[in-house]
Structure formats: structure tokens, C-alpha cells
Backbone as JSON Lines, residues from 0, in Angstrom:
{"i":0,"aa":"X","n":[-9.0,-3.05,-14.33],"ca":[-8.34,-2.94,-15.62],"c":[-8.17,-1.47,-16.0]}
{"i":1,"aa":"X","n":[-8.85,-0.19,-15.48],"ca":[-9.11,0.51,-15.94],"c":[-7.85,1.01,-15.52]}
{"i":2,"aa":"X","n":[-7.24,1.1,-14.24],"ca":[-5.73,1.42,-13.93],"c":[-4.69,1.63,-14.53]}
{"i":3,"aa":"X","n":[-4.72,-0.06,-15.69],"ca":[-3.68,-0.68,-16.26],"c":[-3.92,-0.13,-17.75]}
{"i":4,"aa":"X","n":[-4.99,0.37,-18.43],"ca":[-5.05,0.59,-19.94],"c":[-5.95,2.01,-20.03]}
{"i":5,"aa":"X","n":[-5.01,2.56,-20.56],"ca":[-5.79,4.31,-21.08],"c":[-7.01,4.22,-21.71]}
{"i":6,"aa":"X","n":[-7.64,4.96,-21.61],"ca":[-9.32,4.7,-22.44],"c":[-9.9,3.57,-22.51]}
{"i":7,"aa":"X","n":[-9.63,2.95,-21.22],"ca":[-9.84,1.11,-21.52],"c":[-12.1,1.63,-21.47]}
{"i":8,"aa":"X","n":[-12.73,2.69,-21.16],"ca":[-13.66,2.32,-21.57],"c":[-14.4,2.13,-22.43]}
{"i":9,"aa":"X","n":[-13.83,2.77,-23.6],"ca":[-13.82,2.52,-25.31],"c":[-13.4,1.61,-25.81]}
{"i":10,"aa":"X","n":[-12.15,0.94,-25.15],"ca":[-11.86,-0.41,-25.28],"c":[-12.82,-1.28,-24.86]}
{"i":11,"aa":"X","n":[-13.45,-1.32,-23.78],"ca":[-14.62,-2.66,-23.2],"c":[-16.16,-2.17,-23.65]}
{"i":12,"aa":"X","n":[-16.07,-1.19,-24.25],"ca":[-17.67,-0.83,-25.26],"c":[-17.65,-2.15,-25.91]}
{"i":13,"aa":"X","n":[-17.6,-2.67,-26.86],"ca":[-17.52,-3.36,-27.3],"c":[-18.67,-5.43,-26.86]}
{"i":14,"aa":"X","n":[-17.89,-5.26,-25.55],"ca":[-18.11,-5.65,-24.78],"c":[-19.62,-5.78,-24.03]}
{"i":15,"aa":"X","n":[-20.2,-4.77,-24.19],"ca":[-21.48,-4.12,-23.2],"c":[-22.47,-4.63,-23.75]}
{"i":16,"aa":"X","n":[-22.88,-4.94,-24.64],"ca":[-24.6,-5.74,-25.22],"c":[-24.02,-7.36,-24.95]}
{"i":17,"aa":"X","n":[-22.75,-8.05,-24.32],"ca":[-22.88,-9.35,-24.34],"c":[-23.25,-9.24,-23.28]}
{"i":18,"aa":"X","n":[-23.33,-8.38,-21.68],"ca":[-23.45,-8.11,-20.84],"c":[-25.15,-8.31,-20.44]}
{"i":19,"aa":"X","n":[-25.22,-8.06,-21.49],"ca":[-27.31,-7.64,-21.54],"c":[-28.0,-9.48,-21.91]}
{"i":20,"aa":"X","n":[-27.29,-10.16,-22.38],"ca":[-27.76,-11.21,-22.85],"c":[-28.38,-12.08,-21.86]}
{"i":21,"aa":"X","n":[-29.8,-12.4,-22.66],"ca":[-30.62,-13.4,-21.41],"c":[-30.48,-14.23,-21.13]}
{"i":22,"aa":"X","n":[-31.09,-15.62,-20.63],"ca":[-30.4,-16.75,-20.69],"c":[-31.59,-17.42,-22.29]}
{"i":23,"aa":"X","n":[-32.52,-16.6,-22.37],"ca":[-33.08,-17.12,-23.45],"c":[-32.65,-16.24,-25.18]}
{"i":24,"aa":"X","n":[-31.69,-15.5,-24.8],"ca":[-31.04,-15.35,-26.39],"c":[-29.93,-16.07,-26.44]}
{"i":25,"aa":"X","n":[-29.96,-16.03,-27.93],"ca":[-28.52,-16.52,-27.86],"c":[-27.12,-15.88,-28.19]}
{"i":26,"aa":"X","n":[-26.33,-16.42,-27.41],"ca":[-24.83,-15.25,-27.26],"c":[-24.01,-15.44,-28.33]}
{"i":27,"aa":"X","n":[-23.9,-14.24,-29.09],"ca":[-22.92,-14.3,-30.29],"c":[-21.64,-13.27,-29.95]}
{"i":28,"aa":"X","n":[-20.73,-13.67,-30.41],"ca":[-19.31,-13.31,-30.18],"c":[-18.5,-12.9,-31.54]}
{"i":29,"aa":"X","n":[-18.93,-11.3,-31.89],"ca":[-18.81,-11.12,-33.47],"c":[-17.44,-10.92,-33.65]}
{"i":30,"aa":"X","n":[-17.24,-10.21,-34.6],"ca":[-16.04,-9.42,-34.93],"c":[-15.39,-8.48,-34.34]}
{"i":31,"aa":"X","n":[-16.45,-7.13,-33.83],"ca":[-16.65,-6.38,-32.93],"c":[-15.66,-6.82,-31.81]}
{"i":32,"aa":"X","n":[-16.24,-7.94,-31.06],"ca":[-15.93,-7.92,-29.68],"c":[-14.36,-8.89,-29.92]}
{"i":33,"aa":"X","n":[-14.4,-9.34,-31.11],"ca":[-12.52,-9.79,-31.28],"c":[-11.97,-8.88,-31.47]}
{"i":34,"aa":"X","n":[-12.09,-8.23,-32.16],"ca":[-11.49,-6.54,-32.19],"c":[-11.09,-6.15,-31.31]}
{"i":35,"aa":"X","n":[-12.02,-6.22,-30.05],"ca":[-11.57,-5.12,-29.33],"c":[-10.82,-6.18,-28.2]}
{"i":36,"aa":"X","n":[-11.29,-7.85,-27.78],"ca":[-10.48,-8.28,-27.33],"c":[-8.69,-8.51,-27.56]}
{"i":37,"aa":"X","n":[-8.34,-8.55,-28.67],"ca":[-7.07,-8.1,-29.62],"c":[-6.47,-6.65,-28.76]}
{"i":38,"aa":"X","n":[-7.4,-5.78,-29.26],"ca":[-6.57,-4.47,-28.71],"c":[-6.09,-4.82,-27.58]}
{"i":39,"aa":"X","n":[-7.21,-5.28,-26.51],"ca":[-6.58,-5.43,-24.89],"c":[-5.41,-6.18,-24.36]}
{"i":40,"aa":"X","n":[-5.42,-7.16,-25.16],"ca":[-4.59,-7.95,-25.51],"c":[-3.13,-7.57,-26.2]}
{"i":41,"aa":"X","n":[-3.58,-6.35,-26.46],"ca":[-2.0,-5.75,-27.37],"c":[-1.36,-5.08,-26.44]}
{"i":42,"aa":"X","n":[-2.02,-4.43,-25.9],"ca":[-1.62,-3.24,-24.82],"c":[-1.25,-4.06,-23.65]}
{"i":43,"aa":"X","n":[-2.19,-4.97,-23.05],"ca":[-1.36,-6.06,-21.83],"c":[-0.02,-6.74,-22.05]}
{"i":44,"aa":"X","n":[0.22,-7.29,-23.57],"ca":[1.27,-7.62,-24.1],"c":[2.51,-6.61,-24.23]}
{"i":45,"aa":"X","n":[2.18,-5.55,-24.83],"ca":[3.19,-4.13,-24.81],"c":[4.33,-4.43,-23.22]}
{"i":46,"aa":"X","n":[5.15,-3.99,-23.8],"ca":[6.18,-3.38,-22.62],"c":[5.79,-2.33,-21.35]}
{"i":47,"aa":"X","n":[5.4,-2.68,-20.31],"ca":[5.14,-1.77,-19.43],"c":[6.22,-0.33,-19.17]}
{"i":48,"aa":"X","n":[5.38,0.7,-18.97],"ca":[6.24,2.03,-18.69],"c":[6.87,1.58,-17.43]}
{"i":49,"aa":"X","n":[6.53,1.13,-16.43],"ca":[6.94,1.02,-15.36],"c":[7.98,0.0,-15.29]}
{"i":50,"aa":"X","n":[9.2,0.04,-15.27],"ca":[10.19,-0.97,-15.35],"c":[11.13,-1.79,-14.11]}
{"i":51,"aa":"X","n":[10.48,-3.14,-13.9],"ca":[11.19,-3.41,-12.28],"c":[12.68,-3.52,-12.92]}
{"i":52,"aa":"X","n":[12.78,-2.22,-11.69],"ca":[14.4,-1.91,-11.27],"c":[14.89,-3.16,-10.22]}
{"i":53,"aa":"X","n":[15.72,-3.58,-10.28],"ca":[16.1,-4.79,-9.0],"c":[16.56,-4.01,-7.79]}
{"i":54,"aa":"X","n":[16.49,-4.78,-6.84],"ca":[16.36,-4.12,-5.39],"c":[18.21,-3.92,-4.7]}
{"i":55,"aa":"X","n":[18.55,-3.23,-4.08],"ca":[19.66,-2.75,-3.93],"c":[19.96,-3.43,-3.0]}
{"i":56,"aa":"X","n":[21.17,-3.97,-2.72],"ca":[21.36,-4.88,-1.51],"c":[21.58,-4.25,-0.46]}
{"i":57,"aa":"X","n":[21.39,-4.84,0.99],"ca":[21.84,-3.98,1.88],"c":[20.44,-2.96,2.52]}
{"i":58,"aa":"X","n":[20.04,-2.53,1.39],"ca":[19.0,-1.33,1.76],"c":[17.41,-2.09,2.04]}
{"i":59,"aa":"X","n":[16.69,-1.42,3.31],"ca":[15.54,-2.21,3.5],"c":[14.67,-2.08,2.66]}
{"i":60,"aa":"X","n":[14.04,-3.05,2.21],"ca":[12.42,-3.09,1.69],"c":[11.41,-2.96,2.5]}
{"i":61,"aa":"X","n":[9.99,-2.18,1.92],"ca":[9.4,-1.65,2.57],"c":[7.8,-2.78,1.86]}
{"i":62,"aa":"X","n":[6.86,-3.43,3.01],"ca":[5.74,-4.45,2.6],"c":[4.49,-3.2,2.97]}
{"i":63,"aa":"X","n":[3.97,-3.22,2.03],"ca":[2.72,-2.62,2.42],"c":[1.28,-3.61,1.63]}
{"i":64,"aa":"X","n":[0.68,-4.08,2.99],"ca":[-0.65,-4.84,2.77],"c":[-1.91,-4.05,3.03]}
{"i":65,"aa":"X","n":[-3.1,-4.24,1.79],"ca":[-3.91,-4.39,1.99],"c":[-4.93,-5.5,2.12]}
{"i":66,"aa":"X","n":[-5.78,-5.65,2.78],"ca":[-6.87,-6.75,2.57],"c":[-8.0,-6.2,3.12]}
{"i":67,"aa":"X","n":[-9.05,-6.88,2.65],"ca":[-10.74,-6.59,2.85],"c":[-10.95,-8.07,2.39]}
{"i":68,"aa":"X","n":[-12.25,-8.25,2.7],"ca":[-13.2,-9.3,3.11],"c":[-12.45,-10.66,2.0]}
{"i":69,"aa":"X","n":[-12.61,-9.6,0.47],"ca":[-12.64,-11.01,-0.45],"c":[-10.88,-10.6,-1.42]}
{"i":70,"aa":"X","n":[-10.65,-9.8,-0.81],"ca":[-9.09,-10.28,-1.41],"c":[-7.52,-9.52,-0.41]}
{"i":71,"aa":"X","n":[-6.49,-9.9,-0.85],"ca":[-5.54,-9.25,-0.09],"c":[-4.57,-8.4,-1.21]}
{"i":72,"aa":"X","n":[-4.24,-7.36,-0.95],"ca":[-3.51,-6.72,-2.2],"c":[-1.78,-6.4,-1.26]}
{"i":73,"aa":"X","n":[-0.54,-6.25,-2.1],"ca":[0.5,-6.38,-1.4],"c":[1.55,-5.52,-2.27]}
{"i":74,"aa":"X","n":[2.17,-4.92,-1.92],"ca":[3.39,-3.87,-2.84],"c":[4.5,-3.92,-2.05]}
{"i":75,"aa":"X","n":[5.85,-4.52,-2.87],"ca":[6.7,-4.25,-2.12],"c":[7.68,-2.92,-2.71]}
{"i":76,"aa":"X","n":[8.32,-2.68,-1.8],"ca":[9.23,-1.29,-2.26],"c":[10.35,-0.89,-1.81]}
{"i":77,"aa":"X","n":[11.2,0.36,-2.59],"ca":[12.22,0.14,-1.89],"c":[12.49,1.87,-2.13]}
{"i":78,"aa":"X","n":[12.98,2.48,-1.11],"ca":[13.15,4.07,-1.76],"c":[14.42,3.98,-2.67]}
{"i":79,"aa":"X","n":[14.35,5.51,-3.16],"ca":[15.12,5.61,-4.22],"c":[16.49,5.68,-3.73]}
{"i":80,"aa":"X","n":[17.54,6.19,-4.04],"ca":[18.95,6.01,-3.94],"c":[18.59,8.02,-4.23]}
{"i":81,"aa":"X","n":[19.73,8.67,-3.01],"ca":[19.12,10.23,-2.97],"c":[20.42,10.54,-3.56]}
């Protein structure tokens, strides 16, 4: 997440004492942590800077994979027009 949202660690403070909870307290979910779930939630919602451009016909696309043990990650692409 931290990729996707600026200062997201001030954003997930909030967050950090539900983290600590035992199985013998009990878990409360205040105001605090709606607060800050909201913000994250605003900013995921927002319009991304990054805007998919559609792909040009004709011209190749380029697959680049990663994977490791427990996931596979994948980007496709296309160069720019010079």
C-alpha cells in the first residue's frame, strides 16, 4: 500500500494498537481507526495520476512477469510514440 498512497504511514498509525490486541482483550474499533479507514478509502477512490492511455494498434506490447513462491506479479506495456 505504501507504493499506492503518500504518507500512507500516518495514515495506518491509527491502525497499530489493534495490531497489539490479545486474544484475551477485547477489540474495539473507535473513531480513530474510522477516520483514518475513510482517508484510505478517499485517496484509493480519487482519480489516479497515472492514466491508462489505450494501446496503439499495430505496435508490440511488451509482458513483463514476476513470480516468487506465493504470488505472480505482471505489467503490460507499450513504448511511447517518439
Amino acid at each position: 500500500m505504501k507504493r499506492f498512497i503518500a504518507n500512507s504511514a500516518r495514515k495506518k498509525k491509527a491502525f497499530s494498537p489493534l495490531l497489539k490486541v490479545k486474544d484475551k482483550d477485547q477489540f474495539t474499533y473507535e473513531e480513530e481507526q474510522k477516520l483514518a479507514f475513510d482517508q484510505i478509502k478517499q485517496v484509493l477512490d480519487a482519480p489516479s495520476v497515472l492514466v491508462p492511455v489505450p494501446p496503439i494498434l499495430g505496435k508490440a506490447l511488451k509482458l513483463y512477469i514476476f513470480t516468487v513462491k506465493q504470488s505472480i506479479r505482471c505489467l503490460l506495456t507499450q513504448d511511447a510514440e517518439d
